[in-house]
KOLNU-597016 format. One record per residue (C-alpha): residue number from 1; z, y, x. Coordinates in Angstrom, 3 decimals. Example, Ala and Ser with C-alpha at 12.3 -4.5 7.8 and 13.67 -1.06 7.14 Angstrom:
<rs>
{r 1,{7.800,-4.500,12.300}}
{r 2,{7.140,-1.060,13.670}}
</rs>
This chain:
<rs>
{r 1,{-58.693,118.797,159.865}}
{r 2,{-61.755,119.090,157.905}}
{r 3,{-63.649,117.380,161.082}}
{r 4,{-61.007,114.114,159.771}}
{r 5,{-61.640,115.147,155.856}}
{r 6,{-57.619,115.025,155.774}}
{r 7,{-57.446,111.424,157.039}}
{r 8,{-53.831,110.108,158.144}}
{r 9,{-54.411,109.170,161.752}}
{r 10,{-52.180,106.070,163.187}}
{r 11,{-49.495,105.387,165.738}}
{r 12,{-50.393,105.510,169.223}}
{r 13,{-48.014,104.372,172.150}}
{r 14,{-48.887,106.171,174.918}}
{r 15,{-47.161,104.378,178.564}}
{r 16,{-46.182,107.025,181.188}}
{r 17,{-45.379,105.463,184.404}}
{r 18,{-43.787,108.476,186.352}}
{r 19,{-40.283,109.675,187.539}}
{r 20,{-37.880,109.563,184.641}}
{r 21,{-38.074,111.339,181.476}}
{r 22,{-35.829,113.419,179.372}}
{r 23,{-35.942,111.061,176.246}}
{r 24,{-33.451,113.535,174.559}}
{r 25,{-35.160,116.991,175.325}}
{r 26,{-35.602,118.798,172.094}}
{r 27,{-39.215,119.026,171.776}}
{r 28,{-39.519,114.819,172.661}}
{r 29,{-36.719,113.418,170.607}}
{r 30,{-37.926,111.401,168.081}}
{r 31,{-41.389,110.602,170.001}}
{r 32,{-39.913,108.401,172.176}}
{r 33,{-41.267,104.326,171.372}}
{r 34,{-38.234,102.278,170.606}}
{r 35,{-38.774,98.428,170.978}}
{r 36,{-37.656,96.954,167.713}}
{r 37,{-37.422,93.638,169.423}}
{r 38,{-34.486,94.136,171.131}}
{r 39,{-31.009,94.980,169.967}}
{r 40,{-29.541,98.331,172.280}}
{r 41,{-26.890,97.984,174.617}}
{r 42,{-26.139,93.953,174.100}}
{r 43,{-27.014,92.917,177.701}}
{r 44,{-29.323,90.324,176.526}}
{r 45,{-33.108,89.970,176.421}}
{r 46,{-33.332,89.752,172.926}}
{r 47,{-37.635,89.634,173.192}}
{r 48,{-37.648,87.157,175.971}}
{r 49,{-39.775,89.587,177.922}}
{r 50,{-37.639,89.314,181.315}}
{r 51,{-36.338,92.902,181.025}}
{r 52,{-33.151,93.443,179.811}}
{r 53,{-32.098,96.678,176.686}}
{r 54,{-35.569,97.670,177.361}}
{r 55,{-35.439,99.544,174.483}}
{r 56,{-37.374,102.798,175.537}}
{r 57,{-39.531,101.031,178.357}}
{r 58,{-38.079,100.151,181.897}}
{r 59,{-36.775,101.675,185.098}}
{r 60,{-38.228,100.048,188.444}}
{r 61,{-36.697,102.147,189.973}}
{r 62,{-32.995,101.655,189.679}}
{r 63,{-30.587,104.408,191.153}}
{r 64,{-32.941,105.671,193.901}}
{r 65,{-34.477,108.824,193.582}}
{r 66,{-36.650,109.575,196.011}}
{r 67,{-38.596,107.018,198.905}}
{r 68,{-40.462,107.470,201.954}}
{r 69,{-44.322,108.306,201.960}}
{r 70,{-46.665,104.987,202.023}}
{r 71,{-47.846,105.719,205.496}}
{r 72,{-44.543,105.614,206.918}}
{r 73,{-43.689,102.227,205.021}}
{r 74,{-46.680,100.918,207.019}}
{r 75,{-46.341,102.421,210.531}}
{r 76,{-42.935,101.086,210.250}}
{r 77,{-44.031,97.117,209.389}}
{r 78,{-45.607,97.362,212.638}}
{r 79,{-48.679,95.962,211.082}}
{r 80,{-52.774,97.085,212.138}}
{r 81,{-54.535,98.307,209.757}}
{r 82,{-58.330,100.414,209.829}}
{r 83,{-56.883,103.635,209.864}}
{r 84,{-53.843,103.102,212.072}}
{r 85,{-54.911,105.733,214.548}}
{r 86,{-56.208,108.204,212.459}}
{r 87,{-52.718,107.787,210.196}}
{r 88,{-50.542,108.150,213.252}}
{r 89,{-52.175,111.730,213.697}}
{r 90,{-51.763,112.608,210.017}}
{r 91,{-47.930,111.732,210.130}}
{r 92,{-47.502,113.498,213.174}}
{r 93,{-49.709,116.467,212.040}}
{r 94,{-46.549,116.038,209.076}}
{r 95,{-43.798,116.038,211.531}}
{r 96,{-45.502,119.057,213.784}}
{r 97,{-45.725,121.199,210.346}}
{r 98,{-42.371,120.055,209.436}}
{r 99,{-40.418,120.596,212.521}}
{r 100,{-42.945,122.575,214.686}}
{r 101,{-42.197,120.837,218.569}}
{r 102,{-44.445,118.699,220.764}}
{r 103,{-48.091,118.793,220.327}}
{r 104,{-50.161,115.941,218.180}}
{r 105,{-50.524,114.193,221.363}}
{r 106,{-47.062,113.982,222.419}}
{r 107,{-45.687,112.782,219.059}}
{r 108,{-48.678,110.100,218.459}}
{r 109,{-47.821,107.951,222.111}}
{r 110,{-44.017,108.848,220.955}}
{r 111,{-44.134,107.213,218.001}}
{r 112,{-46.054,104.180,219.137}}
{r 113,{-43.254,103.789,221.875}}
{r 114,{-41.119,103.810,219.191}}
{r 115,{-38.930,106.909,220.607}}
{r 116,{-38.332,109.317,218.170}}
{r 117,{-36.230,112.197,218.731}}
{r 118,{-37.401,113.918,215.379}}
{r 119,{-34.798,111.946,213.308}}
{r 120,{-32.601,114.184,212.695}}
{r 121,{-34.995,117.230,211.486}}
{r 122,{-37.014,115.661,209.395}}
{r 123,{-37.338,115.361,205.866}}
{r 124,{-35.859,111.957,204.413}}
{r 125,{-39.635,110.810,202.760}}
{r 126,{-40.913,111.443,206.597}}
{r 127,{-38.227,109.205,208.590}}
{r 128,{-39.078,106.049,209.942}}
{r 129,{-35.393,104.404,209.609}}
{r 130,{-35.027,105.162,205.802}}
{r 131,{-34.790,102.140,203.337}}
{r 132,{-34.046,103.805,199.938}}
{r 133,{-34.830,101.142,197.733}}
{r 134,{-31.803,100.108,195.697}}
{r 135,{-33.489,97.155,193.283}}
{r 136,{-32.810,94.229,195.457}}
{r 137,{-36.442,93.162,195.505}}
{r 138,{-38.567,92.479,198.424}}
{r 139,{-41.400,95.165,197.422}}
{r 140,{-44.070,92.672,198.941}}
{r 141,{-42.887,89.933,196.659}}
{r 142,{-44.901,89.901,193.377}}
{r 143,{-43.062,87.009,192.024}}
{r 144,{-40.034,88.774,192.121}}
{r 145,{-40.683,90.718,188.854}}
{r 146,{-37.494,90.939,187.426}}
{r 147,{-35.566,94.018,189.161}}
{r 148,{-34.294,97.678,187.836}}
{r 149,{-32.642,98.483,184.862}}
{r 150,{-33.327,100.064,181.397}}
{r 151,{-32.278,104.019,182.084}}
{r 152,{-35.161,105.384,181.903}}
{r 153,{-33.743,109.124,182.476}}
{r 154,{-34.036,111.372,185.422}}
{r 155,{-31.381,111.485,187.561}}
{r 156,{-31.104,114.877,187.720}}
{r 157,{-32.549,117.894,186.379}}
{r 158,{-35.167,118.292,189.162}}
{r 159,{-36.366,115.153,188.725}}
{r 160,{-38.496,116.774,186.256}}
{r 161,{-42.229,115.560,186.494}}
{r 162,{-42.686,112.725,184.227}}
{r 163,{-40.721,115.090,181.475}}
{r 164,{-43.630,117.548,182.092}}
{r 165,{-46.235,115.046,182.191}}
{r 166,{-44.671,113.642,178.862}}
{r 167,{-44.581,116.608,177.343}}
{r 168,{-48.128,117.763,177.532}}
{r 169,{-49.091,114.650,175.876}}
{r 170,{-46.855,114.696,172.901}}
{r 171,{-44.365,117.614,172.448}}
{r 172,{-43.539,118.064,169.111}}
{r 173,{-46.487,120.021,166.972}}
{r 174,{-44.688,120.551,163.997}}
{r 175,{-41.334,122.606,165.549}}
{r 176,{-41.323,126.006,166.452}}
{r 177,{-39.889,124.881,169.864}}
{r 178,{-41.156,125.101,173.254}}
{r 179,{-44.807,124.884,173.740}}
{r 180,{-47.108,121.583,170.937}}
{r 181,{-48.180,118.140,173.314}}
{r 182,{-52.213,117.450,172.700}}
{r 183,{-51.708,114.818,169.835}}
{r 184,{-49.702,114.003,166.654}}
{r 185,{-48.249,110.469,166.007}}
{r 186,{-47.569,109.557,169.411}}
{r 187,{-44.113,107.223,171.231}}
{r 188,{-43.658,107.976,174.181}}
{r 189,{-42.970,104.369,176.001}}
{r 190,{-40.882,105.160,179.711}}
{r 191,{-41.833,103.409,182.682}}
{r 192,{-39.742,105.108,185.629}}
{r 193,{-41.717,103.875,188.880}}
{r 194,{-42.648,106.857,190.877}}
{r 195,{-39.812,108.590,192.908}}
{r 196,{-38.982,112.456,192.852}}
{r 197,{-40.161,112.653,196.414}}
{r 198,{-42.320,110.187,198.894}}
{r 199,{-44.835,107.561,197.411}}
{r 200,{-44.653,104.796,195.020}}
{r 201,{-44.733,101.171,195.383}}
{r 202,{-47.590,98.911,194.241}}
{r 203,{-45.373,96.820,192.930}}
{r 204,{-43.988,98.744,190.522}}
{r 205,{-47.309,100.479,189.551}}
{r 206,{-48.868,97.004,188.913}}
{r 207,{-45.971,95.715,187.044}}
{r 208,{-45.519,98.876,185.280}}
{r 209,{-49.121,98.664,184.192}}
{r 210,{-48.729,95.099,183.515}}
{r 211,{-45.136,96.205,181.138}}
{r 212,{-47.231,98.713,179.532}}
{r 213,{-49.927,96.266,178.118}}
{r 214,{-47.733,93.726,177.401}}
{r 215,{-45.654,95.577,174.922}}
{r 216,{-48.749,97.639,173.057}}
{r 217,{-49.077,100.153,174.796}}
{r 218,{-52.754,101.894,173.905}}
{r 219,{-53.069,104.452,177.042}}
{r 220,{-51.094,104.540,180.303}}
{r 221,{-50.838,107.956,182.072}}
{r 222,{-50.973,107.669,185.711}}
{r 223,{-50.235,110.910,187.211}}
{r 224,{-49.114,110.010,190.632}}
{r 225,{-51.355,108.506,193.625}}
{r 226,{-51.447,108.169,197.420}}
{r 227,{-53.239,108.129,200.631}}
{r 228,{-52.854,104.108,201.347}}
{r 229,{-51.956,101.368,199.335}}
{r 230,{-51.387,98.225,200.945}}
{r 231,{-51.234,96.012,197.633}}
{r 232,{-54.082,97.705,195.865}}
{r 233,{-55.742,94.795,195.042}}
{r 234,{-52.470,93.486,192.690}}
{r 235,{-53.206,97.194,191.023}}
{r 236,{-56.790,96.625,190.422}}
{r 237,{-55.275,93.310,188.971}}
{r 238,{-52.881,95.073,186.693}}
{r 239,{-56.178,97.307,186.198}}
{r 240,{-58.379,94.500,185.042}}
{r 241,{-55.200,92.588,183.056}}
{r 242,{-54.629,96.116,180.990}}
{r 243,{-58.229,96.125,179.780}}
{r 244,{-57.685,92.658,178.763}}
{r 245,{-55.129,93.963,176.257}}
{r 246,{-56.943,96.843,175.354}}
{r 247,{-55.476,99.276,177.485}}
{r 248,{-56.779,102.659,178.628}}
{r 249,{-55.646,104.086,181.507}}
{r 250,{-55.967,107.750,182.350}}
{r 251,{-55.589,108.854,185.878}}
{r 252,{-54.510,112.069,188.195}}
{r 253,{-57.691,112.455,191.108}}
{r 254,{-54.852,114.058,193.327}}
{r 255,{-54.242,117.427,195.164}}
{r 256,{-55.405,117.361,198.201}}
{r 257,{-58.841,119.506,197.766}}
{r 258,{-60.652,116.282,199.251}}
{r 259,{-63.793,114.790,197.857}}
{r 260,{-62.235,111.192,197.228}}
{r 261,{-65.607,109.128,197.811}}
{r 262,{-64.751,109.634,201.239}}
{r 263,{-61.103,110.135,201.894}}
{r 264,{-59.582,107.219,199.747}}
{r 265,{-56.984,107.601,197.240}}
{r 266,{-54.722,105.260,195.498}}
{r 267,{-54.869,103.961,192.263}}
{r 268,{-58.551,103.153,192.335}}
{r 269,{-60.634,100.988,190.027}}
{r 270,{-62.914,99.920,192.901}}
{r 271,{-63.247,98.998,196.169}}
{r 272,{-65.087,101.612,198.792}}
{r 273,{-67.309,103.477,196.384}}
{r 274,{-68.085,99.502,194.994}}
{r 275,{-68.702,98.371,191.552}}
{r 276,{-65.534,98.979,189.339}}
{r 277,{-63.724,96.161,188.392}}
{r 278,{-62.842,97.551,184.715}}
{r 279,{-64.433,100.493,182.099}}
{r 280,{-60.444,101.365,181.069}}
{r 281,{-59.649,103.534,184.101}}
{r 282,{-60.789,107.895,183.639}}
{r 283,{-59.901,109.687,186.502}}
{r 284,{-59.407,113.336,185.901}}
{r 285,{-59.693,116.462,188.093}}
{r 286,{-57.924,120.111,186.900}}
{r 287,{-59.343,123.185,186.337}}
{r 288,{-57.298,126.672,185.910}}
{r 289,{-57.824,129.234,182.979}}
{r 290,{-60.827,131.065,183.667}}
{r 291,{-64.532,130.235,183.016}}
{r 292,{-65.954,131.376,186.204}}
{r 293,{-67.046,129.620,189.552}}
{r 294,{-63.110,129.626,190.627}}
{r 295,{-62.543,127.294,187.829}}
{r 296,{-61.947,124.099,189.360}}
{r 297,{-58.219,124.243,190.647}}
{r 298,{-58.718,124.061,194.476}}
{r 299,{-56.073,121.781,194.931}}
{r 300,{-58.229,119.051,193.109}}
{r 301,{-59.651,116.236,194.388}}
{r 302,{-63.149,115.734,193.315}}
{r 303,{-65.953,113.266,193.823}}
{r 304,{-68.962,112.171,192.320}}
{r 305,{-68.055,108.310,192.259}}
{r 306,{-64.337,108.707,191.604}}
{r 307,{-63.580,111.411,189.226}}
{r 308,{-64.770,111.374,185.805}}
{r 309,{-64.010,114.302,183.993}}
{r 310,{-61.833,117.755,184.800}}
{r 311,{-58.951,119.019,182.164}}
{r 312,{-56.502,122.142,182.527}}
{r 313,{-54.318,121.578,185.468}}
{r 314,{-52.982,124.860,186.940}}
{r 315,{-50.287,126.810,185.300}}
{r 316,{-49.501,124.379,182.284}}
{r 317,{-46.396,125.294,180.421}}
{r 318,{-44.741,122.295,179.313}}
{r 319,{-41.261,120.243,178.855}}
{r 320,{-38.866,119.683,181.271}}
{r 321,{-35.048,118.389,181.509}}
{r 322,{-32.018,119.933,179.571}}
{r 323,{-34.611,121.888,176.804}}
{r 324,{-35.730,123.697,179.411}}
{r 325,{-39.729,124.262,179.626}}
{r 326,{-41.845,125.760,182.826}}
{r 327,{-45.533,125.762,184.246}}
{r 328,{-46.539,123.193,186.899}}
{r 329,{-49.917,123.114,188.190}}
{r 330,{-51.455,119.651,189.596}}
{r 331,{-54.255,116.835,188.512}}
{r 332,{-50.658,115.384,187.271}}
{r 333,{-50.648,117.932,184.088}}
{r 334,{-55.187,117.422,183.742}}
{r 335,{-54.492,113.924,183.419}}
{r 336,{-52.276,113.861,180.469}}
{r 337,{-54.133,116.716,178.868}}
{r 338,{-56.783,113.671,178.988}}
{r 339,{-54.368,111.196,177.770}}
{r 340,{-53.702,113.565,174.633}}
{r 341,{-56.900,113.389,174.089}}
{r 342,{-57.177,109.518,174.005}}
{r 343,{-54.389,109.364,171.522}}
{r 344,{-56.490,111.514,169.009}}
{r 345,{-59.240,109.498,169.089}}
{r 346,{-57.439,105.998,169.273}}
{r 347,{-55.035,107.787,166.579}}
{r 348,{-58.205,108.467,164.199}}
{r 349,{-60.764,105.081,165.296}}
{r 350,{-58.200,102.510,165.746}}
{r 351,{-60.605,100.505,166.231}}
{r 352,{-62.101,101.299,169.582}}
{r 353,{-62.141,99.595,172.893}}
{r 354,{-60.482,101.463,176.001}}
{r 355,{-64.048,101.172,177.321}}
{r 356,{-65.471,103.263,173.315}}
{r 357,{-62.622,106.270,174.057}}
{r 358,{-63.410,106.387,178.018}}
{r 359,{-67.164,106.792,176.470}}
{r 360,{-66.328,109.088,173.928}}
{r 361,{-64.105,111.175,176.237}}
{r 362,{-67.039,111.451,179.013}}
{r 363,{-69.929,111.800,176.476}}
{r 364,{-68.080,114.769,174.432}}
{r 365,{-67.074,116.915,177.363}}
{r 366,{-67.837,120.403,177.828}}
{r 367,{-70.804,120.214,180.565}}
{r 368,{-70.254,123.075,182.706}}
{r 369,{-73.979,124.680,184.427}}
{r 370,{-72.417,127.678,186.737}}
{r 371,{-72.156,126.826,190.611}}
{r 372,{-68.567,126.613,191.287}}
{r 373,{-66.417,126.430,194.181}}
{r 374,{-64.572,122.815,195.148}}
{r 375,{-61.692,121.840,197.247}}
{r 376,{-59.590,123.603,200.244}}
{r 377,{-62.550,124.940,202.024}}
{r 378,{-64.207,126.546,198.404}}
{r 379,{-67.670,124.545,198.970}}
{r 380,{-70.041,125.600,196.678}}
{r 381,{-71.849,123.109,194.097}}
{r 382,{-72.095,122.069,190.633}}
{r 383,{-69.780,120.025,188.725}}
{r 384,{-71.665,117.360,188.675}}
{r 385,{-72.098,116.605,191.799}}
{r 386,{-68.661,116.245,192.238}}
{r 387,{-67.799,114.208,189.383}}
{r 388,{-69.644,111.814,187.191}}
{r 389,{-69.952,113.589,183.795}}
{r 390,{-69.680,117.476,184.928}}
{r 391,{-67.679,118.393,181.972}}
{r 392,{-64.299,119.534,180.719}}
{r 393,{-62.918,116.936,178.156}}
{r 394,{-62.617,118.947,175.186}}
{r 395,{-60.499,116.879,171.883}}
{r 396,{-62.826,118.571,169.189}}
{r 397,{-66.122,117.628,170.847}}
{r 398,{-64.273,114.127,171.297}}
{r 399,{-63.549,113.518,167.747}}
{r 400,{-66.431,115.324,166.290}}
{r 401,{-68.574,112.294,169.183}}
{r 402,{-66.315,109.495,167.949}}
{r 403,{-67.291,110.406,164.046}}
{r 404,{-70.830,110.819,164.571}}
{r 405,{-71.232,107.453,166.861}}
{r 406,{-68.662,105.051,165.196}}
{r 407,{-71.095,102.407,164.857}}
{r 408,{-71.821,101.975,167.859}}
{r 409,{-68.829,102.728,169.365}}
{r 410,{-66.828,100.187,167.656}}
{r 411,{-69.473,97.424,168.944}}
{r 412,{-68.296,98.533,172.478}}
{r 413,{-66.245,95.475,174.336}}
</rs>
């Protein structure tokens, strides 16, 4: 507090687009943004904004729960794409681990024959003949924008990831509750667009995105991602739109131990390794609790173009449904460690662009010199060569950077 010589930080609305969240959990209630525009529970769209009792944020997601995985959606279209044939080998790599059976081989000329005898065995987010979607929207249609409903809550109590993710942001600090979220004077706003199991829809990420900025949101956390994304370029839209508004977005690398220059993962802010089409998007990798070269959680994706910055990601204790609490590990709980983070600084230098915090976040960080391991295989290297700052972001460092640089921080666009 002395770093802030007792200053009163302001409001920050940070947007998490994830499954549904606990709005009533005991360490969340009351942190939760509530749109004054509209009146509760009238069935009218009292803002005009399209979305009906949005009064917490919006569900895109309606009453389905869980979907199938992106690759499936595609191999099902029909449609080529690039990596057709290596995709048909990863899903039946899936099915082989999943149900054990023919060899690679077998199931690959199965599947493009269209004979599949797997049905039955296989885990709903894996079958080819599964439409889950309950919203009445074509999810190719972007002009059909208008779908879901406001209840923004899980489903059930294992639908429990966005309440975790939520949670390590902006649990209450000042109870003796639970476990204390990163950052003070934060609402919560609820964007329910990632299902409990299988991959989410563009659409929803872009319009979730788009929902986020357009009703002040400061920082979106975006702890979800996938393997392909056929509509990425309407998310780099929704990207480039957010930044317009003077959004930050803070973003999960993924756990698949991969270095994510070359295997691609979805969202991304550019195309192939290309210039980035916006300065609002951090992508963060997780590290566990010990300073040593086993630090970097190797379930992390890393990369030296596409992750910025690593955070604590393995055994996080945080919120989830029904005042329970437990510890997840993933780049899911790094990213909103990073997120917290973002809310400080926006919280204390209102001011700032997306594009100031992202610089104050990177610049601030913890640089890490020890070799350390990476990924599935434990490849040894430094941090940064496999991300672009080689640090851990660190919130006193951050705010200490933000007060020592403000003016020329708040000259960033």
């Amino acid at each position: 507090t002395s770093l802030l010589n007792e200053k009163e930080g302001s409001n920050v609305i940070v947007a998490v687009i994830d499954t549904g969240i606990d709005i009533d959990h005991e360490d969340l209630t009351g942190l939760i943004w509530v749109n004054t525009d509209e009146i509760p529970n009238n069935g009218i769209d009292d803002d005009k904004n399209g979305y009906v009792d949005d009064i917490h944020g919006w569900n895109f997601l309606g009453d389905s729960e869980g979907d199938q995985y992106e690759l499936i959606r595609l191999l099902k279209s029909g449609e080529d794409f690039p990596e057709k044939e290596q995709a048909l080998k990863q899903y039946a790599d899936k099915i082989k681990s999943e149900v054990g059976g023919d060899d690679i081989e077998t199931i690959v000329s199965n599947l493009k024959m269209n004979v599949y005898h797997y049905e039955e065995n296989l885990k709903k987010s894996l079958r080819l003949s599964w439409n889950a979607r309950t919203t009445g929207d074509n999810p190719d249609d972007f002009s059909q924008r208008f779908y879901g409903d406001s209840d923004i809550r899980p489903k059930h109590d294992d639908e429990s990831h966005g309440t975790h993710v939520a949670g390590i942001v902006a649990a209450n600090r000042a109870n003796s509750l639970g476990m204390k979220g990163v950052a003070e004077k934060v609402a919560i706003m609820v964007l329910r667009a990632v299902p409990n199991k299988g991959d989410e829809y563009d659409k929803d990420i872009a319009l979730s995105i788009r929902y986020a900025a357009d009703n002040g949101a400061d920082i979106v956390n975006m702890s979800f991602g996938k393997g392909f994304s056929p509509h990425s370029d309407k998310v780099r839209e929704a990207i480039v739109y957010a930044e317009s508004k003077g959004v930050l977005l803070v973003n999960a690398a993924g756990n698949d131990g991969e270095n994510i220059d070359v295997v691609p993962t979805y969202p991304n802010d550019s195309v192939d390794n290309g210039p980035e089409v916006a300065n609002n998007l951090i992508t963060v990798g997780a590290i566990g609790p010990s300073l040593s070269s086993r630090m970097v959680a190797p379930f992390s994706n890393y990369g030296l173009n596409n992750v910025d910055i690593f955070a604590p990601g393995a055994i996080i204790y945080s919120t989830t449904p029904s005042n329970n609490y437990n510890s997840y590990s993933g780049t899911s709980m790094a990213a909103p460690a990073v997120s917290g983070v973002a809310a400080l600084v926006k919280s204390y230098f209102p001011k700032l662009s997306p594009n100031a915090v992202k610089k104050v976040i990177m610049e601030s960080g913890l640089p890490i010199s020890m070799e350390v391991r990476v990924g599935a295989s434990g490849m040894e290297t430094q941090l940064n060569k496999v991300s672009r700052t080689g640090k851990i972001a660190n919130a006193y460092n951050a705010l200490l950077y933000a007060s020592t640089h403000f003016k020329m921080l708040k000259k960033m666009k």
